[in-house]
C-alpha positions in Angstrom: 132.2 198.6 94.9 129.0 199.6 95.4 128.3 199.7 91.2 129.4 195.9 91.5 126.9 195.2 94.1 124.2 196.8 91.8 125.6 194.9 88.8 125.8 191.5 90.4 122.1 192.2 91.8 120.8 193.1 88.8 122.2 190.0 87.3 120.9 187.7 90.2 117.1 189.6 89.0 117.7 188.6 85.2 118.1 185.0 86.1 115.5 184.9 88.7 113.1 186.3 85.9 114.5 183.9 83.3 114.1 180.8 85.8 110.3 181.6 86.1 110.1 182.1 83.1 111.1 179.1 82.0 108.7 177.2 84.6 106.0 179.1 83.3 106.3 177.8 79.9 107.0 174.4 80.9 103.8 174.3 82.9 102.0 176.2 80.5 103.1 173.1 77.9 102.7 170.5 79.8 100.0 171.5 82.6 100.6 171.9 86.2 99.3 168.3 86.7 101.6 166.5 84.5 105.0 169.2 85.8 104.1 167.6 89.5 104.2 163.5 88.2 107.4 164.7 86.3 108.9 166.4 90.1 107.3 163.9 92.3 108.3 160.5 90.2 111.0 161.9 88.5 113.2 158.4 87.1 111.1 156.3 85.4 111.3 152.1 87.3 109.7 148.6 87.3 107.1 149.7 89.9 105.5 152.9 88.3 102.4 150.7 87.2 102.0 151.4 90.9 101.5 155.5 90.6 99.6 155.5 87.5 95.6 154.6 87.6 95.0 151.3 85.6 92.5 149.0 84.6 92.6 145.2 85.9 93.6 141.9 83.7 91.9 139.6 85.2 93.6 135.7 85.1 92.4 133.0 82.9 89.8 130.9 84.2 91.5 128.5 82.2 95.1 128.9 83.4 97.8 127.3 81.0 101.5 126.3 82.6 104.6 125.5 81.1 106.0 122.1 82.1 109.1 121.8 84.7 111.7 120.8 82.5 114.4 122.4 85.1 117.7 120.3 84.4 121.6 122.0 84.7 122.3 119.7 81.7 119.7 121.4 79.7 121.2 125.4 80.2 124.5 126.3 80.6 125.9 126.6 84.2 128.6 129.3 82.8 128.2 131.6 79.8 131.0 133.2 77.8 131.8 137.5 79.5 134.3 139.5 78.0 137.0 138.4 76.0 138.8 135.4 77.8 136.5 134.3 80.6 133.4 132.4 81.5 130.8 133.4 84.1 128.3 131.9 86.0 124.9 132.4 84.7 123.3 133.7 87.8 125.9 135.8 89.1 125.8 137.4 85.6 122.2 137.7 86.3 122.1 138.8 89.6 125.0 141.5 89.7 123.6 143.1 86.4 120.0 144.2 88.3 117.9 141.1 86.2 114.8 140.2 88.3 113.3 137.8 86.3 114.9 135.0 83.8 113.4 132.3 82.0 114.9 130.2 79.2 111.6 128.3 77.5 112.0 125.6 75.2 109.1 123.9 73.4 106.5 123.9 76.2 108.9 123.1 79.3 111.0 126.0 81.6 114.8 125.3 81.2 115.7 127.7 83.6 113.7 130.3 85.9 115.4 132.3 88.3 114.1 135.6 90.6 116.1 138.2 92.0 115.8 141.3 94.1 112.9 139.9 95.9 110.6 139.2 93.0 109.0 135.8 92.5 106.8 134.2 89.5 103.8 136.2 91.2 105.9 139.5 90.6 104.4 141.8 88.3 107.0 144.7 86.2 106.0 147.2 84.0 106.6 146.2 80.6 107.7 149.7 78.8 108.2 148.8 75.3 107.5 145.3 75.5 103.9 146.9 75.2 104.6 148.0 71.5 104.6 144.4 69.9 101.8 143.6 72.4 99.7 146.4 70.8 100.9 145.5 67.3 99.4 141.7 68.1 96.3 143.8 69.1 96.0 145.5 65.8 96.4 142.3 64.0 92.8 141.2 65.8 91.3 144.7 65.4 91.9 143.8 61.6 90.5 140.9 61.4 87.4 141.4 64.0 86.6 144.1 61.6 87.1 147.4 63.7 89.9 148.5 61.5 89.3 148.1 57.7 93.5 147.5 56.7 96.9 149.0 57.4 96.1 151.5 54.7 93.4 153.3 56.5 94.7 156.9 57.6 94.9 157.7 60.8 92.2 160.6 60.0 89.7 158.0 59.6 89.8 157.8 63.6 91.8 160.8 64.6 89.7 163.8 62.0 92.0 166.4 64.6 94.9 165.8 63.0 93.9 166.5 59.1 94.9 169.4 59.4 98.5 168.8 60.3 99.2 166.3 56.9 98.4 163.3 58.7 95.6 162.1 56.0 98.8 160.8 54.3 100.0 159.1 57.5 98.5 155.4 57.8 98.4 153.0 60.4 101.1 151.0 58.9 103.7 153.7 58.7 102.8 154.0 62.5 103.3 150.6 62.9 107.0 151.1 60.8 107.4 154.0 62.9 107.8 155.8 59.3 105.1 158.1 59.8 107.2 161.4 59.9 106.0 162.4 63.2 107.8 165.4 65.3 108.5 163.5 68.3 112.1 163.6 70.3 112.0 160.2 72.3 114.6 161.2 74.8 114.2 162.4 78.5 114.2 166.3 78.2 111.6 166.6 81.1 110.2 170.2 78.5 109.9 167.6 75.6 107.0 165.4 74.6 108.1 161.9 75.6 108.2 162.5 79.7 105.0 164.7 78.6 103.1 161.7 77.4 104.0 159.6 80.0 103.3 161.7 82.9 100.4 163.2 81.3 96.7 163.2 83.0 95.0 164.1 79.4 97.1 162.2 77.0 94.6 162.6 74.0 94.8 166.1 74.9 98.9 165.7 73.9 98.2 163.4 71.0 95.5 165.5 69.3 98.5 168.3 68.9 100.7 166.2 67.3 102.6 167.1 64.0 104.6 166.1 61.6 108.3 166.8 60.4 108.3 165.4 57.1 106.4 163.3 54.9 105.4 159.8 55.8 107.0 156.8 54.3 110.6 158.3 53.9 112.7 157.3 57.1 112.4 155.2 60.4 112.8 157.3 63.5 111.7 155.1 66.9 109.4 157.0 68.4 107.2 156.5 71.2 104.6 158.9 69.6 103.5 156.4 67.1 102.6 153.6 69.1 100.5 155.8 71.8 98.8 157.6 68.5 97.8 153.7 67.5 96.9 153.8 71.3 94.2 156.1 70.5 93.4 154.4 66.5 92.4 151.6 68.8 90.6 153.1 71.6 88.5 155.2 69.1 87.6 152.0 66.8 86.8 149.8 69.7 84.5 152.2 71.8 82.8 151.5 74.0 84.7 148.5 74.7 88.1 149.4 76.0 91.8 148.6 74.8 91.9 146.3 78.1 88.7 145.0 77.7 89.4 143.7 74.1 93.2 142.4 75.3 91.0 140.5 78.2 88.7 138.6 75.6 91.5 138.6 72.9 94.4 137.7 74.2 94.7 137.2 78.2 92.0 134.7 78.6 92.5 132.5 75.8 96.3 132.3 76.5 95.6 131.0 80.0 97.6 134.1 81.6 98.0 132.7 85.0 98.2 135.9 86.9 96.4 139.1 87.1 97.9 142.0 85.5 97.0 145.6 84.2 97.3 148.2 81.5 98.6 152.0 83.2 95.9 154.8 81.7 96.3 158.0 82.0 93.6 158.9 84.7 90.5 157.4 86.5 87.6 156.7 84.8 87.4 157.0 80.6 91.1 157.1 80.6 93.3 155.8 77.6 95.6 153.3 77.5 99.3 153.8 77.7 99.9 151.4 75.4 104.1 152.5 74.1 104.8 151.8 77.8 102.5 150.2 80.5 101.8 147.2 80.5 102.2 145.0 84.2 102.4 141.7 84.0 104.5 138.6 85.5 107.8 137.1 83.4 105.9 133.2 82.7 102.6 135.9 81.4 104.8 137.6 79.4 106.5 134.3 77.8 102.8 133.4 76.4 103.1 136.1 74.1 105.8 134.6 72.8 104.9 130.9 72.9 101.8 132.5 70.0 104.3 133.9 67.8 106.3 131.1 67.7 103.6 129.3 66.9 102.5 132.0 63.9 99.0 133.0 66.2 97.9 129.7 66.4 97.4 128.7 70.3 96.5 125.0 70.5 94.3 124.8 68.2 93.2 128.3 68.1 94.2 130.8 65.6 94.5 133.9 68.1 96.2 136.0 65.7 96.6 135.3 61.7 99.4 133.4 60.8 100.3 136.4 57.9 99.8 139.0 60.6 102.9 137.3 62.3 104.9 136.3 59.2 104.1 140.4 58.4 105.7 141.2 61.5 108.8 139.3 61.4 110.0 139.3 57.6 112.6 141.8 56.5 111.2 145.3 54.6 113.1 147.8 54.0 110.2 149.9 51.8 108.9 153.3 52.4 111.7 154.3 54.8 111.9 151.5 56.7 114.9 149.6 58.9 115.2 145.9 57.8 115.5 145.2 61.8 112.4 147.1 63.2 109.3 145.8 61.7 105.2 145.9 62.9 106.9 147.0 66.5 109.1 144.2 67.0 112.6 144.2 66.7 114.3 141.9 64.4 117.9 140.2 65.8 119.7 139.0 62.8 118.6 138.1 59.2 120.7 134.6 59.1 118.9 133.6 62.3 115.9 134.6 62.3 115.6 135.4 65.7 113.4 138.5 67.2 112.4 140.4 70.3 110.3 142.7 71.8 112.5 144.9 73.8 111.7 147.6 76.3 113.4 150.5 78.8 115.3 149.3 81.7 116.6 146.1 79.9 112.9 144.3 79.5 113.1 141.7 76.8 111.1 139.3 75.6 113.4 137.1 73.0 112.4 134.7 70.1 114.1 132.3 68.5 112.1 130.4 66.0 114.6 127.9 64.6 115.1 126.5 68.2 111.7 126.8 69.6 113.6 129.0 72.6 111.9 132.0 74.5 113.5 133.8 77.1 112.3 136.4 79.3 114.5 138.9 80.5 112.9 141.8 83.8 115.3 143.9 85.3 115.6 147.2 87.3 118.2 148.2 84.9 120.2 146.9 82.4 123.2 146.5 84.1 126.5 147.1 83.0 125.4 145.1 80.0 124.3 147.1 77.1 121.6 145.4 74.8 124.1 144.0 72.6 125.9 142.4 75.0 122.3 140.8 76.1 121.3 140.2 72.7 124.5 137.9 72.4 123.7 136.3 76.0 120.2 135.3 74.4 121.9 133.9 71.5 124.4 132.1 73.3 121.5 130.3 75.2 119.1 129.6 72.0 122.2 127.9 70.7 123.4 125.9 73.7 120.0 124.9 75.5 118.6 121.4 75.0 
């Protein structure tokens, strides 16, 4: 009896001592800073551009506005669910945690509907809808001069990380997310994804990156790559900021109508979070789209280069890439044509170029619908909308 007692003590001291343990190391990796986001915030949401320092997007002096073409005969009232039934649109909206919607066509809003309390002043957080942002970002950084081609290595910017093999690793692979990069993009709260997100110092995190295996031999989606661009940019722009340039470059000259902001990592001379954290309104978000389906040009104005977008949207499936991912947008089908930027939470931002259709899709979650089945609702809408 009293041998078990000693046993069962002795045991309850083992795990004790492998419990602090374990927290030691995981603030020792990640920093004592970065462990307290991770307790205090814990599951990621909508409103986190709310607990993360930012720096402002100021609205266009020059607002521009989609017409009112609002009409039940233009969008379908019901829209095909499961296998032998029809749903209404906005109950399939509203019981599947959507708070925006907007079905664009041409210049005029087919449809635009809030939920949960948000209206078209709402801003979300954008997660990876902020990857084909960026990507539209290093299309201007290319042709204002700052970055000399996709075939510059990343050293050329980031000299840290010769020594790891990235001097092989350029900025298209990152783009392709071929680059080889060690990086788990999952929610392990001892990995590097929750790290980089939560992280005070985050070009502390992304000067210790490494690699796995060469670059150019497979797609892996990783978070890593667009946040190392992140820092590509922030180095070749200084002293101008990532926000500062998207203000001049993009925000004002598409008439954003709302304020809006890019998440940094801490006050000050912090970097951009630019995989993830970008908060902006569902119509601001749409403009994006209304210059791509226009190849960059916005009335009159080439924002962008037309071969910057066609590079983003055609099939390659060279150097290890995926015919469906390319320049950080994801590509829909090959017959179509159609694409979409496409973030955590069910965040889309949908393209369909034949049809001249946008649609914005913000939500708390993604419902009960899994991005296929939204894929298909997006498809079903580009085909039926007038």
């Amino acid at each position: 009896m009293i041998e078990s007692k000693r046993r069962s003590r002795r045991y309850g001291w083992i795990l004790l001592a492998l419990f602090l343990a374990l927290i030691a190391s995981w603030l020792w990796s990640s920093s004592p800073d970065t462990v307290y986001r991770m307790i205090r915030y814990n599951v990621t949401g909508v409103d986190d551009f709310r607990i993360f320092p930012s720096r402002p997007l100021k609205a266009s002096q020059t607002p521009f506005r989609f017409m009112d073409g609002k009409d039940e005969a233009r969008v379908p009232l019901t829209v095909p669910f499961g296998e032998n039934e029809d749903i209404s649109l906005d109950e399939l909206l509203h019981s599947n945690d959507t708070l925006a919607f907007l079905v664009i066509k041409g210049n005029s809003i087919l449809y635009e509907q809030y939920f949960n309390g948000h209206s078209p002043s709402s801003i979300s957080l954008s997660f990876s809808i902020a990857k084909s942002i960026l990507s539209i970002l290093v299309g201007c950084t290319i042709e204002d001069g700052y970055i000399q081609s996709v075939d510059q290595p990343v050293t050329d910017f980031v000299p840290e990380l010769a020594s790891t093999g990235f001097a092989d690793v350029t900025i298209e692979h990152l783009l392709q997310m071929t680059s080889g990069m060690k990086y788990a993009e999952n929610d392990n709260p001892f990995g590097i994804h929750p790290r980089l997100y939560y992280t005070a110092n985050l070009e502390h995190e992304l000067v210790k990156l490494d690699l796995r295996e060469p670059p150019g031999q497979e797609f892996n989606y990783k978070s890593g790559d667009t946040a190392l661009l992140g820092l590509i940019l922030s180095r070749a722009l200084d002293p101008q900021t990532i926000t500062e340039y998207m203000q001049d470059r993009l925000w004002e000259p598409l008439g954003m109508e709302f304020d809006g902001l890019w998440n940094i990592d801490h006050e000050g001379d912090g970097l951009e979070k630019t995989w993830c954290c970008i908060g902006a309104t569902a119509r601001d978000f749409a403009k994006f789209g209304r210059l791509y389906l226009n190849y960059g040009n916005w009335d009159g104005n080439q924002v962008v280069s037309r071969s910057w977008v066609e590079r983003s949207t055609r099939v390659d499936t060279t150097a290890g890439s995926v015919w469906n991912y390319q320049y950080q947008w994801w590509l829909v089908s090959r017959e179509a044509g159609d694409y979409n930027a496409n973030g955590h939470l069910g965040q889309y931002l949908y393209l369909h170029p034949e049809n001249d259709l946008i649609i914005v899709r913000l939500g708390n979650s993604s419902g009960s619908l899994v991005r296929q089945d939204w894929l298909a609702l997006f498809q079903f809408l580009a085909a039926e909308s007038k």
